[in-house]
mmCIF entry with sequence, helices, sheets and N, C-alpha, C, O atoms, coordinates in Angstrom:
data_MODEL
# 
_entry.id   MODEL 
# 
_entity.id                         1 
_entity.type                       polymer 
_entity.pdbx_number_of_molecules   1 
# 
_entity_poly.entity_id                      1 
_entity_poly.type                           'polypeptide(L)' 
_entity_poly.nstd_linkage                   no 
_entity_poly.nstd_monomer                   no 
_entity_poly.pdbx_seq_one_letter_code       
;(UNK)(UNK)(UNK)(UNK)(UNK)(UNK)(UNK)(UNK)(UNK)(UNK)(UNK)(UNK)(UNK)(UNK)(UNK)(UNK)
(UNK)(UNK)(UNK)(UNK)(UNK)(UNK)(UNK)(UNK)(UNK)(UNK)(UNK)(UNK)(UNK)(UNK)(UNK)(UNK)
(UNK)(UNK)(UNK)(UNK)(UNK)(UNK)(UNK)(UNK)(UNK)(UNK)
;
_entity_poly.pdbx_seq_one_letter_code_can   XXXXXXXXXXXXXXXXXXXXXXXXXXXXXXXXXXXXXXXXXX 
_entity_poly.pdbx_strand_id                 A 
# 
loop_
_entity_poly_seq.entity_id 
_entity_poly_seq.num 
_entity_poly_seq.mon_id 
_entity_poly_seq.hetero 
1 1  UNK n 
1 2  UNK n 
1 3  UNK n 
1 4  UNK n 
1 5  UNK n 
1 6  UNK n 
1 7  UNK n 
1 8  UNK n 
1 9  UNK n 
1 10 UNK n 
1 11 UNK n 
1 12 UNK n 
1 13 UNK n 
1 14 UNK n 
1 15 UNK n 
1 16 UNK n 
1 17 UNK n 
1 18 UNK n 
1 19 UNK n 
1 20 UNK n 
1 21 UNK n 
1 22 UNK n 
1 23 UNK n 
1 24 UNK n 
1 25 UNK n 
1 26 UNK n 
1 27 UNK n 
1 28 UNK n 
1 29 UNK n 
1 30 UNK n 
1 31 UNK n 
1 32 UNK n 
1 33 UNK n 
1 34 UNK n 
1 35 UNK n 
1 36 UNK n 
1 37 UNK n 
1 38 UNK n 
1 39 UNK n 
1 40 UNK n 
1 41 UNK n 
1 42 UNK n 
# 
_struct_asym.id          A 
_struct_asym.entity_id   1 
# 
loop_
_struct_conf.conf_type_id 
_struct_conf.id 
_struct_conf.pdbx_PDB_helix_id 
_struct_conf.beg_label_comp_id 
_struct_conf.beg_label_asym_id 
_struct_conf.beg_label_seq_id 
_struct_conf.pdbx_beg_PDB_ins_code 
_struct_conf.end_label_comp_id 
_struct_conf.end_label_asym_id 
_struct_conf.end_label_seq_id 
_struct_conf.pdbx_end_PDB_ins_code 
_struct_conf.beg_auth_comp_id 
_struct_conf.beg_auth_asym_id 
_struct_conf.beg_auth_seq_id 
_struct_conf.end_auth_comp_id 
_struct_conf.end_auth_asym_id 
_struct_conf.end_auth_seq_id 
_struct_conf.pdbx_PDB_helix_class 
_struct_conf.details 
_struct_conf.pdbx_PDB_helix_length 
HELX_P HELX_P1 AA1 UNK A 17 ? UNK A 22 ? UNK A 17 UNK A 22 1 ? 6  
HELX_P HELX_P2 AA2 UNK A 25 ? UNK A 39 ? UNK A 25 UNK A 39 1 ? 15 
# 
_struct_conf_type.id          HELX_P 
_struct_conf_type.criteria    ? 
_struct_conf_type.reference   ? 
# 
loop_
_atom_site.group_PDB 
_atom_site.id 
_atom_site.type_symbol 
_atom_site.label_atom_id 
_atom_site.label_alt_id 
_atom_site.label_comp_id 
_atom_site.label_asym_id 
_atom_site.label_entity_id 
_atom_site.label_seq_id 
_atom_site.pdbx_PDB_ins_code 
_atom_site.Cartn_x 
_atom_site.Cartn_y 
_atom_site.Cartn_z 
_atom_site.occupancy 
_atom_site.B_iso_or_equiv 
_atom_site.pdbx_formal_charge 
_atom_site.auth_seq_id 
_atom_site.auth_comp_id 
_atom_site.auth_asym_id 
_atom_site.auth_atom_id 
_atom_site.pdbx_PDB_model_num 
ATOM 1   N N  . UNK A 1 1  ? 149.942 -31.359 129.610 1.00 0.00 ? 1  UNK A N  1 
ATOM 2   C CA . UNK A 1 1  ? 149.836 -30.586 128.382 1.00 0.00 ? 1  UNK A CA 1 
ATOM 3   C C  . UNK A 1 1  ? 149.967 -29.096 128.706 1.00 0.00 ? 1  UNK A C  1 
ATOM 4   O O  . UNK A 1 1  ? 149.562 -28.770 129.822 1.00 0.00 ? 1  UNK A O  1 
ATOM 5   N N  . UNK A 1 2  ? 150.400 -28.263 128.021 1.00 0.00 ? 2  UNK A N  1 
ATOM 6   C CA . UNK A 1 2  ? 151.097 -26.652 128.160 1.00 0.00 ? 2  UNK A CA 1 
ATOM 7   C C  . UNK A 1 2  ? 150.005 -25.977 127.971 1.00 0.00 ? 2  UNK A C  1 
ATOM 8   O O  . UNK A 1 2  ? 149.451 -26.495 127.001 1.00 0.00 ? 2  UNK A O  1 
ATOM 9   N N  . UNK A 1 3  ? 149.225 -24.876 128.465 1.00 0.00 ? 3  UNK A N  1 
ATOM 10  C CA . UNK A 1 3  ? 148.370 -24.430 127.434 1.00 0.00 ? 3  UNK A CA 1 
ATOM 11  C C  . UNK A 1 3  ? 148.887 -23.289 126.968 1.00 0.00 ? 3  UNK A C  1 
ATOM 12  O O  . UNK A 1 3  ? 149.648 -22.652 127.696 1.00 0.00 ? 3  UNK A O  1 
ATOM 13  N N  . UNK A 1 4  ? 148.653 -22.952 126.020 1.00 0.00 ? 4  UNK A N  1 
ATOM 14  C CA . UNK A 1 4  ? 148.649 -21.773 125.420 1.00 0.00 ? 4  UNK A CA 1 
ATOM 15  C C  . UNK A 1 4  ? 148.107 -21.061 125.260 1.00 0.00 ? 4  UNK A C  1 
ATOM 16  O O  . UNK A 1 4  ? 147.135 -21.223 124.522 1.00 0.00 ? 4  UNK A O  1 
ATOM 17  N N  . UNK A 1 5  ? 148.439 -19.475 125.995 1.00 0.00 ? 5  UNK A N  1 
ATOM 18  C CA . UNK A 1 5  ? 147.718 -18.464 126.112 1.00 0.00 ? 5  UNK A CA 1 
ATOM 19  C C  . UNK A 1 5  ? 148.469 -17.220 125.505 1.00 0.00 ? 5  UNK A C  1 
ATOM 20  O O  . UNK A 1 5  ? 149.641 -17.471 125.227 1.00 0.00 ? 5  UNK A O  1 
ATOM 21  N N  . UNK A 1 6  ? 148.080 -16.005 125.251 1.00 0.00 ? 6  UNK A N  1 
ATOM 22  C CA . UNK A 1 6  ? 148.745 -14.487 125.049 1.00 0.00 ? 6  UNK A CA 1 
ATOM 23  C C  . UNK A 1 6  ? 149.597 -14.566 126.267 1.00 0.00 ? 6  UNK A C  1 
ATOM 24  O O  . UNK A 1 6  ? 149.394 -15.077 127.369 1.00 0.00 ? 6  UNK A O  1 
ATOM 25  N N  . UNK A 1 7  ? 151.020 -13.650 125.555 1.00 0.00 ? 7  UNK A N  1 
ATOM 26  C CA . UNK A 1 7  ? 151.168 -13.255 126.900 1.00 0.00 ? 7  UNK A CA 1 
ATOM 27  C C  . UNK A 1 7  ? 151.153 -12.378 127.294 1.00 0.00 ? 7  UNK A C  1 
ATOM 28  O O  . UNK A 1 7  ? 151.124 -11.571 126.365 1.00 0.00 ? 7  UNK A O  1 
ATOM 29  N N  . UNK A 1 8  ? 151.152 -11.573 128.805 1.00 0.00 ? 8  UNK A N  1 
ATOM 30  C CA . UNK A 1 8  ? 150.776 -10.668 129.231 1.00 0.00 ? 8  UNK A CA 1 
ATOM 31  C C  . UNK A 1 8  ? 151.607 -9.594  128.978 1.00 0.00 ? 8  UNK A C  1 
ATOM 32  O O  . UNK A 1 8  ? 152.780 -9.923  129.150 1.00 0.00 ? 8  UNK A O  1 
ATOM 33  N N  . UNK A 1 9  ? 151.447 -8.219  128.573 1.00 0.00 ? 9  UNK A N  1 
ATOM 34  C CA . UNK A 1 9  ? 152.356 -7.209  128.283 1.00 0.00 ? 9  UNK A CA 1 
ATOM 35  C C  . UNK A 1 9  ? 151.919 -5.719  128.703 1.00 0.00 ? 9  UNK A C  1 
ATOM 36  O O  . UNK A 1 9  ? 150.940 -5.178  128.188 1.00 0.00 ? 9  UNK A O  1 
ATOM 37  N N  . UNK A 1 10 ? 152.768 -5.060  129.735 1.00 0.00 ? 10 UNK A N  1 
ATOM 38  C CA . UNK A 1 10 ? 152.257 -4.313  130.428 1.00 0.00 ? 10 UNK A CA 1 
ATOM 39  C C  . UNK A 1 10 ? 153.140 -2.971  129.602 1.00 0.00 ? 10 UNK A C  1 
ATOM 40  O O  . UNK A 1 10 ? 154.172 -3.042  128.935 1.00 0.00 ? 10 UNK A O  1 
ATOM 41  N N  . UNK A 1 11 ? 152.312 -1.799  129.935 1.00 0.00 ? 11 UNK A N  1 
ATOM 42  C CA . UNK A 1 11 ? 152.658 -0.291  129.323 1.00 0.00 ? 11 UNK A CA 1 
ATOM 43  C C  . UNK A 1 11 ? 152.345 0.297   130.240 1.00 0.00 ? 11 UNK A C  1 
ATOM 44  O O  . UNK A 1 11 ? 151.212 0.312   130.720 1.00 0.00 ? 11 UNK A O  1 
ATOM 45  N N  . UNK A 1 12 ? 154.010 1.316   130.931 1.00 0.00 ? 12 UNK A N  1 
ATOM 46  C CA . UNK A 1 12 ? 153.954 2.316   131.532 1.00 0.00 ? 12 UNK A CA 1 
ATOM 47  C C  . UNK A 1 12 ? 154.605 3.425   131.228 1.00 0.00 ? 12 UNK A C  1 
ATOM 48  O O  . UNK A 1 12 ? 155.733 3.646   130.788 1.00 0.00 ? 12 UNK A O  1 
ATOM 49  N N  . UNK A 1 13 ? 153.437 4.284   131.629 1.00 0.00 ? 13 UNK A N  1 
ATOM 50  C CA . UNK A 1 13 ? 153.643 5.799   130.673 1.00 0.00 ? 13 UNK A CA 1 
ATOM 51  C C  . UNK A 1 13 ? 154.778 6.674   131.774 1.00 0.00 ? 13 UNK A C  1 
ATOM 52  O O  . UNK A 1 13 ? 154.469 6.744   132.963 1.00 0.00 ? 13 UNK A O  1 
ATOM 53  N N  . UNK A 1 14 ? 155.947 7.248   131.332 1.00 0.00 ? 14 UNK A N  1 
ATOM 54  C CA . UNK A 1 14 ? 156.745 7.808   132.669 1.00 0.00 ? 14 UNK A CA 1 
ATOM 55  C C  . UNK A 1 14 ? 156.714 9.095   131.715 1.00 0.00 ? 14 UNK A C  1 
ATOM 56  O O  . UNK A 1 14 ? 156.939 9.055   130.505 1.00 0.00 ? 14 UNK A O  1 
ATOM 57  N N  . UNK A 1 15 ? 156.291 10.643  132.712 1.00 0.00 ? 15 UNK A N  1 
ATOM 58  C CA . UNK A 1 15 ? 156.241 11.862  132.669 1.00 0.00 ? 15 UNK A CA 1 
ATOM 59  C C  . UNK A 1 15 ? 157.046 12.459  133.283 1.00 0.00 ? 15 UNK A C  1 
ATOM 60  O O  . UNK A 1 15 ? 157.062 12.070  134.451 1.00 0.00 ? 15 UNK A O  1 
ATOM 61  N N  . UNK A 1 16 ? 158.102 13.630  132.978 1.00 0.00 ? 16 UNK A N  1 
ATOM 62  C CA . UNK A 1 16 ? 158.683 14.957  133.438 1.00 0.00 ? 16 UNK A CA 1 
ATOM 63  C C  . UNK A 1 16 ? 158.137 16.270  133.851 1.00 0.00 ? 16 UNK A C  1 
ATOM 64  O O  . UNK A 1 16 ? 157.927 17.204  133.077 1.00 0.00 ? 16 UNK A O  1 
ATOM 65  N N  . UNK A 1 17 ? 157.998 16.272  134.686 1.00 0.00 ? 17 UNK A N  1 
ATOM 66  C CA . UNK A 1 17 ? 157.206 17.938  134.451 1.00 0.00 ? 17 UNK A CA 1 
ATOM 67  C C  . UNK A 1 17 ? 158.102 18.977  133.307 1.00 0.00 ? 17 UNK A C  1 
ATOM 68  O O  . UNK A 1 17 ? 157.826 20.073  132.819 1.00 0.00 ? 17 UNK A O  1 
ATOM 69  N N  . UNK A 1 18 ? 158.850 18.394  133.211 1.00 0.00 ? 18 UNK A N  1 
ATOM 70  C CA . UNK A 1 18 ? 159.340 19.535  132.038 1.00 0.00 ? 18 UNK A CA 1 
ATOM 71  C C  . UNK A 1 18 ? 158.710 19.496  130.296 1.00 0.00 ? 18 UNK A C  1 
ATOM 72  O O  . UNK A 1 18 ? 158.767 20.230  129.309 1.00 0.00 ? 18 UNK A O  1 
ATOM 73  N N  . UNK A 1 19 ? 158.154 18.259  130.639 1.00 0.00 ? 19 UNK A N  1 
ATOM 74  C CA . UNK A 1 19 ? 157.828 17.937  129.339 1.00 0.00 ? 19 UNK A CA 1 
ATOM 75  C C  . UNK A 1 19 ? 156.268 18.484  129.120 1.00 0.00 ? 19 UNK A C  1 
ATOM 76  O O  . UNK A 1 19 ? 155.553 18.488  128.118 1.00 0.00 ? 19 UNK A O  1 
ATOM 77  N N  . UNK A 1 20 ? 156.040 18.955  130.520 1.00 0.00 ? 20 UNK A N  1 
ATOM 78  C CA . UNK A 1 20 ? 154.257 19.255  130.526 1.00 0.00 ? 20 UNK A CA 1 
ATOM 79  C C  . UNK A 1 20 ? 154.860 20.903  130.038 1.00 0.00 ? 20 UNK A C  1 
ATOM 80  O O  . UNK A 1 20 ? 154.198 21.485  129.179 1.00 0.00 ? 20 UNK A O  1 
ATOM 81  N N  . UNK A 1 21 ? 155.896 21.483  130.512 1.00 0.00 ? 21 UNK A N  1 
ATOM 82  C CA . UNK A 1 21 ? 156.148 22.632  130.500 1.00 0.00 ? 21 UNK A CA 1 
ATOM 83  C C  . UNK A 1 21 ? 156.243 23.406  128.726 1.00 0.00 ? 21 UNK A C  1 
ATOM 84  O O  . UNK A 1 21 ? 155.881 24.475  128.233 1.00 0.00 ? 21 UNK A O  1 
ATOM 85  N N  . UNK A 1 22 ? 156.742 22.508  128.363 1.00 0.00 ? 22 UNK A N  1 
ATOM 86  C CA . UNK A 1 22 ? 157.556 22.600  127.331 1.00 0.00 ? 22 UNK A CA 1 
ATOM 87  C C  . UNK A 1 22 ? 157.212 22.000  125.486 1.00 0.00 ? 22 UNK A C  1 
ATOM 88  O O  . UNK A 1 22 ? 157.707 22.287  124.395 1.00 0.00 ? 22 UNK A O  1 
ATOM 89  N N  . UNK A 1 23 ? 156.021 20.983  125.992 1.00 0.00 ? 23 UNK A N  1 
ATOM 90  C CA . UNK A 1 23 ? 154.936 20.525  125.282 1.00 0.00 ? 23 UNK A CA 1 
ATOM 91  C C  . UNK A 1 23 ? 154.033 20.042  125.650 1.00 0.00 ? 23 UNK A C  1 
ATOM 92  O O  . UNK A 1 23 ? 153.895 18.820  125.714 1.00 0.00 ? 23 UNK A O  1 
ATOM 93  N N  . UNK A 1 24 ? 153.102 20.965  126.021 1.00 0.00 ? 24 UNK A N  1 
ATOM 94  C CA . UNK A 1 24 ? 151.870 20.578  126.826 1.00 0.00 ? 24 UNK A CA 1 
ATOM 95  C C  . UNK A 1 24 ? 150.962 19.299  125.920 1.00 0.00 ? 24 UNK A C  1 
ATOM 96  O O  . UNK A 1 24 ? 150.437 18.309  126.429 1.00 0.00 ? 24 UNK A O  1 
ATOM 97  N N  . UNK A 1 25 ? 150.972 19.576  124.834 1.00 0.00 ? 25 UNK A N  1 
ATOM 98  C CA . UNK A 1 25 ? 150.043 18.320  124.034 1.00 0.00 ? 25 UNK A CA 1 
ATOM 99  C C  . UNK A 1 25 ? 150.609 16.578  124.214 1.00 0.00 ? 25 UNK A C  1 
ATOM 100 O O  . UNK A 1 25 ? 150.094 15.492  123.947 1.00 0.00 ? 25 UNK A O  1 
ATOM 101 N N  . UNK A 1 26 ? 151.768 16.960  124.734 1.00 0.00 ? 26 UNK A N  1 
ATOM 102 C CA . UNK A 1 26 ? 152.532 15.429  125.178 1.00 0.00 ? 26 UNK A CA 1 
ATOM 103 C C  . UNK A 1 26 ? 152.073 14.383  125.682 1.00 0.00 ? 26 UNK A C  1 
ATOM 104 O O  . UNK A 1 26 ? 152.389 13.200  125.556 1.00 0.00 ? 26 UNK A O  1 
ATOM 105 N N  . UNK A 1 27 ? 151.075 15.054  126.438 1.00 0.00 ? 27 UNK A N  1 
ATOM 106 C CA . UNK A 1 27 ? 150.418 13.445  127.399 1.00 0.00 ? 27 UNK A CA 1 
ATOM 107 C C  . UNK A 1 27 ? 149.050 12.709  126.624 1.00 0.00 ? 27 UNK A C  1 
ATOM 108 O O  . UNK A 1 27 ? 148.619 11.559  126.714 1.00 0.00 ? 27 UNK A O  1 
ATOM 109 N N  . UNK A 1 28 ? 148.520 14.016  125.747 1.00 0.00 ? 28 UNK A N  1 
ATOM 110 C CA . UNK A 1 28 ? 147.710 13.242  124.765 1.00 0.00 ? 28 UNK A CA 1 
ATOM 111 C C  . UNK A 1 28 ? 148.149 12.428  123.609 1.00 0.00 ? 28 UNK A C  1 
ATOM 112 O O  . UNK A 1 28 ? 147.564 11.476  123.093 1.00 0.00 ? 28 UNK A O  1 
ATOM 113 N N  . UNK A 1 29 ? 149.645 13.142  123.192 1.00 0.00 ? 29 UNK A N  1 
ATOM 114 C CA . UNK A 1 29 ? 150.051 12.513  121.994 1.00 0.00 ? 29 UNK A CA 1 
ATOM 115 C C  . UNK A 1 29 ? 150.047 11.023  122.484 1.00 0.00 ? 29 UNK A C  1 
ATOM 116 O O  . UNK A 1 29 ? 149.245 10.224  122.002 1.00 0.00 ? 29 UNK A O  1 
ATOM 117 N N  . UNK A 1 30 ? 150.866 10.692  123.357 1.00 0.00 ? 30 UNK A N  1 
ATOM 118 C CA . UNK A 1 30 ? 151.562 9.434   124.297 1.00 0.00 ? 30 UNK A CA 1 
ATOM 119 C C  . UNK A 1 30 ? 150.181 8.547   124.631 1.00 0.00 ? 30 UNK A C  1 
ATOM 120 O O  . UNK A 1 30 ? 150.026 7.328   124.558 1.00 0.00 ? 30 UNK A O  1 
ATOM 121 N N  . UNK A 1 31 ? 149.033 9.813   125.106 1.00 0.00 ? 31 UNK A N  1 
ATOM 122 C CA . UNK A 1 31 ? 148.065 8.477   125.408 1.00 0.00 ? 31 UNK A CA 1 
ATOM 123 C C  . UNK A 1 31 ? 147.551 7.494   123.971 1.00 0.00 ? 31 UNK A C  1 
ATOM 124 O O  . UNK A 1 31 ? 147.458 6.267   123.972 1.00 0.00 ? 31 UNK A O  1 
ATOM 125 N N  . UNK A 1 32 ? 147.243 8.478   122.719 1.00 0.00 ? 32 UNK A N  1 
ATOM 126 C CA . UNK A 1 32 ? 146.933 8.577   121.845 1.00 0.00 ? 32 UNK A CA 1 
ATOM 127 C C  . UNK A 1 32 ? 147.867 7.035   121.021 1.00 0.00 ? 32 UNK A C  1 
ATOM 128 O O  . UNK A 1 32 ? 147.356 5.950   120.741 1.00 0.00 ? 32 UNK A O  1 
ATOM 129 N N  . UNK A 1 33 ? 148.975 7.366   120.862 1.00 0.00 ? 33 UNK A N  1 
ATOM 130 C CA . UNK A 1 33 ? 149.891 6.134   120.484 1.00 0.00 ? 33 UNK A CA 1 
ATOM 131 C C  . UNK A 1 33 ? 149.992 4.858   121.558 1.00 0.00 ? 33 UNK A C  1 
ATOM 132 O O  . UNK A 1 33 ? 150.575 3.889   121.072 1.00 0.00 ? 33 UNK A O  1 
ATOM 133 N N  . UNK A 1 34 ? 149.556 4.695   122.850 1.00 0.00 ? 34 UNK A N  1 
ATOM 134 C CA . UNK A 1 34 ? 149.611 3.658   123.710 1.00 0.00 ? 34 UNK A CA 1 
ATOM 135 C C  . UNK A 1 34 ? 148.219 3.064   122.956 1.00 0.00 ? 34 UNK A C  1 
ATOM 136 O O  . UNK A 1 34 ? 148.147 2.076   122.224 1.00 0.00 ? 34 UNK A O  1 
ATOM 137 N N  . UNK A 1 35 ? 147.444 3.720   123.250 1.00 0.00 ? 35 UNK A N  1 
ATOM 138 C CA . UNK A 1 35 ? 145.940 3.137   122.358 1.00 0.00 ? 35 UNK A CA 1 
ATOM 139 C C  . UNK A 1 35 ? 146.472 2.028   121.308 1.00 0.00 ? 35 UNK A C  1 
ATOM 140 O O  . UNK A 1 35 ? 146.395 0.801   121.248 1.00 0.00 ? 35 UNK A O  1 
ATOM 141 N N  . UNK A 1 36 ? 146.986 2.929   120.596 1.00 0.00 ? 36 UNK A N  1 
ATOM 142 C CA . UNK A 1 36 ? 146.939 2.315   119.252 1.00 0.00 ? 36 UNK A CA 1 
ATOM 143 C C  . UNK A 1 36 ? 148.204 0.777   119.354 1.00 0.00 ? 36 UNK A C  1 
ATOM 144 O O  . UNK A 1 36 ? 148.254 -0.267  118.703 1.00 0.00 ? 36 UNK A O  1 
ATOM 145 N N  . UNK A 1 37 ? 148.946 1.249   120.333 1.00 0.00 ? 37 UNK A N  1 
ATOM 146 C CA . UNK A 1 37 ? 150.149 -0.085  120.439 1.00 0.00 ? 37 UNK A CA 1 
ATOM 147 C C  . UNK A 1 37 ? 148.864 -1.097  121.406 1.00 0.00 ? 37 UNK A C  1 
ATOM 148 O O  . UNK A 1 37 ? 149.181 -2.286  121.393 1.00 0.00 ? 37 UNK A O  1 
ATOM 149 N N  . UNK A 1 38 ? 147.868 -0.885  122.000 1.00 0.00 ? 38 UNK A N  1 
ATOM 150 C CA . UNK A 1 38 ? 147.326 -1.689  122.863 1.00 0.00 ? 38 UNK A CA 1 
ATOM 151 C C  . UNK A 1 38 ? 146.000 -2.265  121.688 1.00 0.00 ? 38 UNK A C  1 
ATOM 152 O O  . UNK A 1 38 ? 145.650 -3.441  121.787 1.00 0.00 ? 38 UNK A O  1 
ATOM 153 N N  . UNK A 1 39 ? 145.510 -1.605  120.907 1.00 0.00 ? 39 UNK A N  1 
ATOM 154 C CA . UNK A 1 39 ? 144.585 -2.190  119.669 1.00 0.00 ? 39 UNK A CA 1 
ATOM 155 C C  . UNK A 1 39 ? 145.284 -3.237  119.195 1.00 0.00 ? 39 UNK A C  1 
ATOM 156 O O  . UNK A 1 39 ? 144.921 -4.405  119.056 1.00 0.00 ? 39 UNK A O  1 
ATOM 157 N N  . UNK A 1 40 ? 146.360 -2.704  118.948 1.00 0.00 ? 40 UNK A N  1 
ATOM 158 C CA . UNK A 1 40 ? 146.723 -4.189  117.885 1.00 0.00 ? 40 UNK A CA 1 
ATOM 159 C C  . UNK A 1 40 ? 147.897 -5.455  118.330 1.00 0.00 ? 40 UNK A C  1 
ATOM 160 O O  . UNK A 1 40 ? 148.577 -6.253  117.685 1.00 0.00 ? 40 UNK A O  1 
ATOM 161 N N  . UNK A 1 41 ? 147.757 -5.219  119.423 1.00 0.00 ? 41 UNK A N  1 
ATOM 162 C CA . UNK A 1 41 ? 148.193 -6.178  120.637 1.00 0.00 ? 41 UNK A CA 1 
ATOM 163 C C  . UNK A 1 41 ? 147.300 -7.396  121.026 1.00 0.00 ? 41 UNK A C  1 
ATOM 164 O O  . UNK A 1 41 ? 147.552 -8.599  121.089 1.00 0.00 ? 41 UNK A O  1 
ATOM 165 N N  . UNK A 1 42 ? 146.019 -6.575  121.298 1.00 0.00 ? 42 UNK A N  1 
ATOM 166 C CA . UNK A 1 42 ? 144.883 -6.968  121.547 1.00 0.00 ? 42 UNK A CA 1 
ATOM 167 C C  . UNK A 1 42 ? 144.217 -7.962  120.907 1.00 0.00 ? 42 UNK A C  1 
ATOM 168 O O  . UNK A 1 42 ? 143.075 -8.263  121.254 1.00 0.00 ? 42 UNK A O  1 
# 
């Protein structure tokens, strides 16, 4: 018999230093929306 489980789904965040340069609020926005894609995943 198969079981059935979630499946596993991984999130990786990739940064530029130009992007820290250039919009510093970037890495909060990004953490901010991973949250929310990982809440309702969850």
């Amino acid at each position: 018999m198969i079981e059935k489980r979630k499946p596993k789904i991984g999130l990786l965040g990739i940064m530029h230093g130009l992007y820290d340069e250039k919009q510093p609020d970037i890495t909060s926005l990004q953490e901010g929306y991973a949250r929310k894609v990982v809440a309702q995943l969850a």
